[in-house]
C-alpha positions as CSV (number, residue, x, y, z in Angstrom):
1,X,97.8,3.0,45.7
2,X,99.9,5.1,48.2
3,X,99.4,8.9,48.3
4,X,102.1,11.3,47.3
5,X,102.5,14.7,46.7
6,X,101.5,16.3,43.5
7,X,104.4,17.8,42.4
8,X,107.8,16.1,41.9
9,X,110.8,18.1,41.1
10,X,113.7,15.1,41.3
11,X,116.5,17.3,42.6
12,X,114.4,17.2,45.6
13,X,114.3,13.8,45.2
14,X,117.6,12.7,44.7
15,X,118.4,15.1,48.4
16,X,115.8,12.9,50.0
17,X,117.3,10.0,48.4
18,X,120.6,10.8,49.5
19,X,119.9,11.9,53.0
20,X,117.8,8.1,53.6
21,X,120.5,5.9,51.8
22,X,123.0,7.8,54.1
23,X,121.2,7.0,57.3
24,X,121.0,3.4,56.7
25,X,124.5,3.3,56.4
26,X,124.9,5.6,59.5
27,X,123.2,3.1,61.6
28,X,125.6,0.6,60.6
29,X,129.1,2.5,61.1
30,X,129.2,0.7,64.8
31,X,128.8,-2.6,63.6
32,X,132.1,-5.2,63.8
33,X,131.6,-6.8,60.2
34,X,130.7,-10.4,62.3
35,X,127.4,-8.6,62.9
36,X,126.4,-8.3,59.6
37,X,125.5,-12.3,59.4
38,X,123.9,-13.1,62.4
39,X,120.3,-14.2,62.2
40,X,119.3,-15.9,66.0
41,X,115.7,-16.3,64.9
42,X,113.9,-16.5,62.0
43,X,112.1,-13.1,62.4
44,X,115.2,-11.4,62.4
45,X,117.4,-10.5,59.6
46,X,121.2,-10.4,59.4
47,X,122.4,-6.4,58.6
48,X,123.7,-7.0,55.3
49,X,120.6,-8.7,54.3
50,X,118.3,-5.0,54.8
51,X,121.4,-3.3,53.2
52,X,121.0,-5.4,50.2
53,X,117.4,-5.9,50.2
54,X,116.7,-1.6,50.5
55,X,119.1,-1.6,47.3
56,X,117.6,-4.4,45.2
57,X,114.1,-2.5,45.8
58,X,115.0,0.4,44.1
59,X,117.2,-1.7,41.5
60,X,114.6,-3.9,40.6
61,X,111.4,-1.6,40.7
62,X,112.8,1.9,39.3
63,X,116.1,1.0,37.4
64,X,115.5,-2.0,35.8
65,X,112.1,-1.0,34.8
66,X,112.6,2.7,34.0
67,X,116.3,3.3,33.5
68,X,117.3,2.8,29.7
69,X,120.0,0.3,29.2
70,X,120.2,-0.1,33.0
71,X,122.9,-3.6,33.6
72,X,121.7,-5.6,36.9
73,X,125.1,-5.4,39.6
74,X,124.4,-9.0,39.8
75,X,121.7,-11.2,38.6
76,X,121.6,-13.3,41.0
77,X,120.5,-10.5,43.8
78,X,116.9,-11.1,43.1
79,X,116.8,-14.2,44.7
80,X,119.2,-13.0,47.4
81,X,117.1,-9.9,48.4
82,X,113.3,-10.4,46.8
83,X,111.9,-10.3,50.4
84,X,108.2,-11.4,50.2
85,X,107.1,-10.1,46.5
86,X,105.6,-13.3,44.6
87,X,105.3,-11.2,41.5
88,X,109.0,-10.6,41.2
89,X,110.1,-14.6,41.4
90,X,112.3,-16.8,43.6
91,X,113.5,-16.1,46.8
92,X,115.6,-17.0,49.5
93,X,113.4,-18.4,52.2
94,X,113.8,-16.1,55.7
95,X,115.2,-18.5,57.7
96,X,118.1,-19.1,55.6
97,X,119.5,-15.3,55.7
98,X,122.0,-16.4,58.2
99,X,123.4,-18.9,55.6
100,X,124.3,-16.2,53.5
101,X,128.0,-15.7,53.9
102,X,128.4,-14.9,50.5
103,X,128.0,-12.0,48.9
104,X,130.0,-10.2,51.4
105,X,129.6,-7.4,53.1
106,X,132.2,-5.2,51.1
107,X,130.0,-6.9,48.0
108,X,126.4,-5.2,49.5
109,X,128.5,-2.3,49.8
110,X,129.8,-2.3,46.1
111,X,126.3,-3.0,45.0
112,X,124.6,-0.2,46.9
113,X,127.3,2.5,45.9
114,X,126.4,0.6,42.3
115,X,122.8,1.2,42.3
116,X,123.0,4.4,44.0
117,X,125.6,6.0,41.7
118,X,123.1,5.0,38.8
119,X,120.0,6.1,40.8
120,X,121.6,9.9,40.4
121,X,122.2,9.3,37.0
122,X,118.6,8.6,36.8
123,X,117.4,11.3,38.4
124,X,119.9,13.7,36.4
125,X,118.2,13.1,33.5
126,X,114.8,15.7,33.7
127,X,111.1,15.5,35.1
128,X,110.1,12.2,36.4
129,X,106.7,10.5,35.3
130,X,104.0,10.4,38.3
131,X,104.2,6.7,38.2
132,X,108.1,6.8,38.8
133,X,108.4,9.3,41.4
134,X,105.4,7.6,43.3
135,X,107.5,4.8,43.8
136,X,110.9,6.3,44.5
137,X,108.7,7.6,47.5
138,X,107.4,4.4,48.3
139,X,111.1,3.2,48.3
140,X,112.0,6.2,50.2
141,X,109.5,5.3,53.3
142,X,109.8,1.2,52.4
143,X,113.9,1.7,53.6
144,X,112.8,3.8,56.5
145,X,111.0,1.2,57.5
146,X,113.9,-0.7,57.3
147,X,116.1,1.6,59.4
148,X,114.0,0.8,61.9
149,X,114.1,-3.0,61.2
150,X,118.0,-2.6,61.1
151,X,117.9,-1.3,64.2
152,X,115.7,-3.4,66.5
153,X,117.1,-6.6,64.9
154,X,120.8,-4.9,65.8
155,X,119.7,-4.9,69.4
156,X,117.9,-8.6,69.3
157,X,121.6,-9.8,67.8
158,X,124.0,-8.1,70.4
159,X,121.2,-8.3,73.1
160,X,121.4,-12.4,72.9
161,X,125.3,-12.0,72.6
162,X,126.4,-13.2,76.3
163,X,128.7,-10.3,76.4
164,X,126.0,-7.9,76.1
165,X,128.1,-5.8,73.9
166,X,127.4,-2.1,73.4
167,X,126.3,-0.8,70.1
168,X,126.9,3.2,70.6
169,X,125.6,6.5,71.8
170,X,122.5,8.2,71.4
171,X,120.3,5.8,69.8
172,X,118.5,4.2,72.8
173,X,118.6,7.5,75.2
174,X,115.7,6.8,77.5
175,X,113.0,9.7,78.4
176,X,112.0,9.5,82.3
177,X,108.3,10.1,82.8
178,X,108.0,12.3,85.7
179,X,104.2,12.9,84.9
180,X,101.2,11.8,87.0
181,X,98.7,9.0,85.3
182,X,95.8,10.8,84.4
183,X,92.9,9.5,82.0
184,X,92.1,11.8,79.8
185,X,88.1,12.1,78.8
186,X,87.5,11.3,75.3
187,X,83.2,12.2,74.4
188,X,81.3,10.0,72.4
189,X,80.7,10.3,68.5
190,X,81.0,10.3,64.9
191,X,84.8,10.7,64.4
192,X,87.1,10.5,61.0
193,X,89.7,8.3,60.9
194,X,92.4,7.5,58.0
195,X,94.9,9.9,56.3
196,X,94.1,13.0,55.0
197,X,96.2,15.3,52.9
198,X,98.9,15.8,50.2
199,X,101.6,14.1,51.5
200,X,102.7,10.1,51.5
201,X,100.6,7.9,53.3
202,X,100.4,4.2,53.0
203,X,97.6,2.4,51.0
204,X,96.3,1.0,54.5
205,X,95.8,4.8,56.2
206,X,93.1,5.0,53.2
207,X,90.2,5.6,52.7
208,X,89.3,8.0,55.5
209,X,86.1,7.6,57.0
210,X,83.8,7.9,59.7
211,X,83.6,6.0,63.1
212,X,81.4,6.2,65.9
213,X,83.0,5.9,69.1
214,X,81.2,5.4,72.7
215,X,82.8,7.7,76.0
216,X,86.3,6.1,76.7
217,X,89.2,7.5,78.9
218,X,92.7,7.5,77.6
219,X,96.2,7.5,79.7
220,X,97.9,10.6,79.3
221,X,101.2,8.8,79.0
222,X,102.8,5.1,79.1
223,X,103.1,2.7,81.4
224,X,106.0,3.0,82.8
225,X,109.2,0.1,83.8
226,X,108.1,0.7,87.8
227,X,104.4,-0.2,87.4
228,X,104.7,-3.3,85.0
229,X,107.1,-4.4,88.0
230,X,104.3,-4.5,90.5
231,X,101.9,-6.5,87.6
232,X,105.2,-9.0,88.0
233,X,105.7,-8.6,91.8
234,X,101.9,-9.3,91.9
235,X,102.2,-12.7,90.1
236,X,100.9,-11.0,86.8
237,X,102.6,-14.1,84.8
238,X,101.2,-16.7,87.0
239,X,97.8,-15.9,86.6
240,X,95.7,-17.2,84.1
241,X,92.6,-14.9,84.6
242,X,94.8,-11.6,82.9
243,X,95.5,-13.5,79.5
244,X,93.9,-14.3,76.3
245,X,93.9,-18.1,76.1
246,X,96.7,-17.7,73.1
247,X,98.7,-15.7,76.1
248,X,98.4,-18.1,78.1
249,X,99.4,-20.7,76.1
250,X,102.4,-18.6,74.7
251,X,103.2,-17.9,78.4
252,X,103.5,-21.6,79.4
253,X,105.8,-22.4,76.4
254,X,108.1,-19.7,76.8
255,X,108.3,-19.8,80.7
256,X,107.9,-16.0,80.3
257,X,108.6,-14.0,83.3
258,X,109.2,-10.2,82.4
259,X,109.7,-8.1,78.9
260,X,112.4,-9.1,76.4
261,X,115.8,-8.0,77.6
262,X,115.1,-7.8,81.4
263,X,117.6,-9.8,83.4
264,X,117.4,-10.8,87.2
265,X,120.9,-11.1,88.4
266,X,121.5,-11.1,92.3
267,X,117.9,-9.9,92.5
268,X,118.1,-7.0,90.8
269,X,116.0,-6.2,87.6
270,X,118.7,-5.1,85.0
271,X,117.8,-4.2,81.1
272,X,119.9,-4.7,78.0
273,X,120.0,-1.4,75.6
274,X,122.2,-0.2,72.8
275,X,124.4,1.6,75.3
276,X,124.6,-2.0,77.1
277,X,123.2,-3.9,80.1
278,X,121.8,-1.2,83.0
279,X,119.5,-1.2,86.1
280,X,116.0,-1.2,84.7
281,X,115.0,2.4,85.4
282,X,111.0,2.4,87.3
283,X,110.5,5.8,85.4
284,X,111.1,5.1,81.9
285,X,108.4,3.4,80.0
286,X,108.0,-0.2,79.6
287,X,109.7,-1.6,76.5
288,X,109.7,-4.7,74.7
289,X,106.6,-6.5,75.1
290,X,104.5,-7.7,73.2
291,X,100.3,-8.1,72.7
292,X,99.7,-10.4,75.1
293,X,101.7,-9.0,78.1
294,X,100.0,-5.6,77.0
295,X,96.6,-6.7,77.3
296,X,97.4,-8.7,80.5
297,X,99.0,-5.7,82.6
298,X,95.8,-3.6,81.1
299,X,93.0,-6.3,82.6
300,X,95.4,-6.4,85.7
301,X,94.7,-2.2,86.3
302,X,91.1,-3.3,85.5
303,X,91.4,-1.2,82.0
304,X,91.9,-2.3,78.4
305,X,93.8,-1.7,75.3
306,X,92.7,1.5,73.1
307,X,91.4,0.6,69.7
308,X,93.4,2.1,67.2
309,X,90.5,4.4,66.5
310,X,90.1,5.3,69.8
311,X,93.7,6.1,69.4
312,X,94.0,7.8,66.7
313,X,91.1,10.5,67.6
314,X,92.9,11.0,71.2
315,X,96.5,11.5,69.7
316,X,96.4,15.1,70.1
317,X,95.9,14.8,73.5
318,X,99.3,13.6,74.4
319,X,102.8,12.8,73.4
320,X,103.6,10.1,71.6
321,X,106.5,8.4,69.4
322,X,108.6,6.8,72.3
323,X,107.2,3.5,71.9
324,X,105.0,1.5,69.3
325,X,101.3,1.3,71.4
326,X,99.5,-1.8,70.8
327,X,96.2,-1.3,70.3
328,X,93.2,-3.6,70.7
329,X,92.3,-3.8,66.9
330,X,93.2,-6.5,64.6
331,X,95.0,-5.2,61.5
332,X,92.3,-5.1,58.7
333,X,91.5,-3.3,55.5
334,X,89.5,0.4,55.9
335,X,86.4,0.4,54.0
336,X,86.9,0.6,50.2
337,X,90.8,-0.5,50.6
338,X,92.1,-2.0,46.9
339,X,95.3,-3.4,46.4
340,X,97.3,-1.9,43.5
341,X,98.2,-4.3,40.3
342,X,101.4,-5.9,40.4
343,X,104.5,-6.5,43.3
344,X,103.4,-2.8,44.8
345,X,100.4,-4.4,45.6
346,X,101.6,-7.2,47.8
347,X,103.4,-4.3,50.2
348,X,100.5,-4.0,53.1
349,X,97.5,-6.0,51.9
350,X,98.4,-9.3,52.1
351,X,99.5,-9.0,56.1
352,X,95.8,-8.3,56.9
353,X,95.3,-11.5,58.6
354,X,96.6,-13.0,62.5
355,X,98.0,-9.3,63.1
356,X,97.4,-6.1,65.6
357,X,97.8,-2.9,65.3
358,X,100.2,-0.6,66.4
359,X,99.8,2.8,66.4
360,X,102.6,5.6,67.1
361,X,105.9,5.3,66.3
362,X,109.1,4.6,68.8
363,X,113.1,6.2,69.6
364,X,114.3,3.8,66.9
365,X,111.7,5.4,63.9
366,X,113.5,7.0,61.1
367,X,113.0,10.9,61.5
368,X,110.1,12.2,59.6
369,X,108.8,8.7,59.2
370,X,105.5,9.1,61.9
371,X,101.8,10.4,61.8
372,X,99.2,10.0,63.6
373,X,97.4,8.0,60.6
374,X,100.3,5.2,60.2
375,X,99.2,1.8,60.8
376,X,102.4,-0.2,62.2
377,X,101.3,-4.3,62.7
378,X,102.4,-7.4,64.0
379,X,101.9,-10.8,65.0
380,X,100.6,-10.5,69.1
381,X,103.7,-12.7,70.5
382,X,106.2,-10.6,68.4
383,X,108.5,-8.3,71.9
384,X,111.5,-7.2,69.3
385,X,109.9,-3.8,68.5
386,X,110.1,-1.0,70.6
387,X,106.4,-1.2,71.8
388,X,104.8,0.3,74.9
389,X,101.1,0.3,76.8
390,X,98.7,3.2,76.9
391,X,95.8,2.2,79.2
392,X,92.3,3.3,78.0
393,X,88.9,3.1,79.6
394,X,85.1,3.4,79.9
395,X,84.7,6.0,82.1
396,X,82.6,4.0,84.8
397,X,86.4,2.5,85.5
């Protein structure tokens, strides 16, 4: 079951409450109300579908269960929203999000203002049971996660728009990397991964425990956009020898030639971004791809991937939280992992198959939604995230 903190007072709850719902809707205030529908691929959702789907969580799981007398907005939302939670009944199959043109968008925003206005009644009402404010947390951090969702599937929508429209300021700001590559000695040992503490932590960061790791070397910063163009200039995507034979094979269908969003026009390497089509900068870090051009450019410098223990023992050794850093482990359970009873149970375990890890977090996490324990994961051919390369090492390299 997820960690939280000991102590739950729920006007501190309802502020956190607040302050996330309001974000969400922040991140939508640029959007033309067109956007809300559009779903190019099946692995990304329409806008008003994470709208509606971050409401119907805390709907179905907190005020319908907890809330005395609580009315539904509409009962038909559960098959509308129910994202992946066989416990809670029918859904709405992914691919078929787009379809939805109905309810509207002024309806999601009826039904959040609803469920929101009834979620402060709620919390009006005195001291919340553990069991409750556990999962108003886990709602809290489940719609963060869906911030960043929002957002990268915001960017794969206007990014395949022909116009390559422009979404607004200040979310997508690049950081240059003026720092030197250096690999940074990591010694050999018994080291403790996994969360530790009082504060939330997914039921995947647990149980912490011990790992023994040999001598590795670990980059001191990301790859940057100027040296995964010399692994392109190099024929890095005509060359077999640098891929998994998955890579490969993904490679050939997709005719792959450079990260998502990179455009040659008149022989110039330009980048879509949310502040629109630009030059792609050498010093900024590589965005955009996924597993398999990771591990290519890495066996390309003669290096590898990090696992994510390696990782996570090194993290204090340098920045992190531009980008999501694949790492070389598949995502699997800790030692001793349990799912919970119930839909809760279905939120992390049941992805722990065909899936890497990701460790970090990137510019499009929520604020205070990162740790060096948090295990992010997806499929290896997956480029919409905003994931990055650290190189790592044996130190013979």
């Amino acid at each position: 079951m997820e960690q939280a903190t000991a102590t739950y007072i729920p006007e501190d709850l309802l502020t956190q409450y607040t302050t996330v719902r309001n974000y969400t809707q922040f991140l939508c205030e640029p959007l033309e109300v067109e956007d809300y529908v559009v779903q190019p691929v099946s692995h990304v959702s329409p806008p008003k579908w994470h709208l509606g789907h971050t409401t119907w969580f805390f709907e179905t799981f907190i005020l319908s269960a907890y809330a005395s007398g609580y009315q539904v907005f509409n009962d038909q939302y559960n098959y509308v929203f129910n994202s992946y939670y066989e416990t809670v009944g029918a859904r709405v199959v992914r691919t078929d999000r787009g379809n939805l043109s109905r309810p509207s968008v002024a309806d999601i925003y009826r039904y959040r203002a609803y469920v929101d206005e009834q979620m402060e009644a709620f919390l009006h009402q005195g001291t919340l049971a553990e069991e409750v404010a556990e999962l108003l947390v886990l709602g809290l951090n489940h719609e963060q996660q869906h911030q960043e969702l929002l957002l990268t599937d915001i960017k794969y929508i206007l990014g395949h728009n022909p116009l390559f429209p422009r979404y607004g300021e200040g979310l997508e700001r690049e950081k240059v990397s003026a720092k030197e590559l250096v690999m940074l000695p990591v010694r050999g040992g018994q080291y403790e991964i996994g969360f530790q503490g009082s504060g939330f932590c997914y039921d995947n960061e647990c149980n912490r425990h011990t790992m023994y790791l040999q001598d590795y070397m670990i980059a001191n910063r990301l790859v940057t956009n100027g040296e995964y163009l010399e692994f392109i200039a190099d024929g890095g995507y005509q060359d077999f020898s640098y891929w998994h034979a998955d890579g490969w094979d993904w490679v050939k269908a997709q005719g792959a030639k450079a990260p998502l969003y990179w455009h040659l026009l008149d022989g110039q390497h330009m980048y879509y971004t949310l502040q629109g089509l630009a030059p792609v900068n050498p010093d900024a870090a590589v965005c955009h791809i996924n597993f398999y051009e990771a591990s290519a450019y890495a066996a390309w410098r003669g290096m590898r991937l990090p696992t994510e223990a390696e990782w996570e023992v090194a993290s204090r050794q340098f920045e992190w939280g531009e980008r999501w850093e694949w790492t070389g482990s598949a995502y699997l359970p800790y030692p001793g992992f349990k799912k919970a009873a119930g839909a809760v149970g279905e939120y992390n375990g049941k992805f722990m198959v065909n899936q890497m890890v990701l460790r970090g977090a990137s510019i499009a996490t929520s604020p205070g939604h990162s740790r060096p324990t948090y295990r992010n994961f997806f499929q290896a051919e997956h480029q919409w995230q905003f994931t990055g390369i650290r190189l790592c090492a044996s130190p013979s390299v």
